[in-house]
Steps between C-alpha positions, in 0.01 A plus 500: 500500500392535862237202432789312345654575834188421745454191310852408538447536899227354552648215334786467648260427811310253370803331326702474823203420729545798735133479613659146662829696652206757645282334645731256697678760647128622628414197587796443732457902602131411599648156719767741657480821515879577520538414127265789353862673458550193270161510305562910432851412373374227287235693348731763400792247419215367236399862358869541418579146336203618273608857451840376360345213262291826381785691465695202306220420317429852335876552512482850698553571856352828444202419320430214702503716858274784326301258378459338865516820629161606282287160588611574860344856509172389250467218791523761736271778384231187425542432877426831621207522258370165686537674838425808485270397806753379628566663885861452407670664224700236278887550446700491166575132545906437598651445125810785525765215659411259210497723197823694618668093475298468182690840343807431656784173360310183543681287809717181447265367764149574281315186381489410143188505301 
């Protein structure tokens, strides 16, 4: 179920053309620097629209935000295995705001899938 759910993500992205929402918003951030606010808010705006066509789309909240939840830590532990030589250490990535929306009622504001 949590590939049904990964799947159901990553489509959402593709299906809605995110990558296109994304990378205008860094375009215009690179152009002017006071809109990187705007980029950071539209990446995360586009994380969520997919989060709750995954959530529709396997018809659980809860699955659909452990399943997230579970790709987001795999992502993150194949990270740190990458840079372990890293002079930095790597952080869990920031994925607590969006899974608490995923768990909680969806919003009358959330996109349709």
């Amino acid at each position: 179920m949590n590939a049904r759910c990964l799947l159901a993500h990553e489509g959402a992205h593709l299906r809605h053309h995110h990558h296109l929402y994304t990378q205008l918003a860094r375009l215009a951030a690179a152009a002017n620097p006071l809109l990187r606010p705007l980029a950071r808010v539209i990446a995360e705006g586009t994380e969520r629209w997919a989060d709750e066509v995954a959530a529709a789309e396997v018809g659980s909240r809860r699955l659909a935000a452990r399943g997230l939840a579970r790709a987001a830590l795999a992502r993150h532990e194949h990270a740190r295995g990458e840079a372990r030589n890293a002079p930095a250490p790597t952080r869990l990535p920031p994925v607590g705001a969006g899974l608490r929306a995923t768990l909680g009622a969806p919003t009358a504001s959330s996109p349709s899938g």
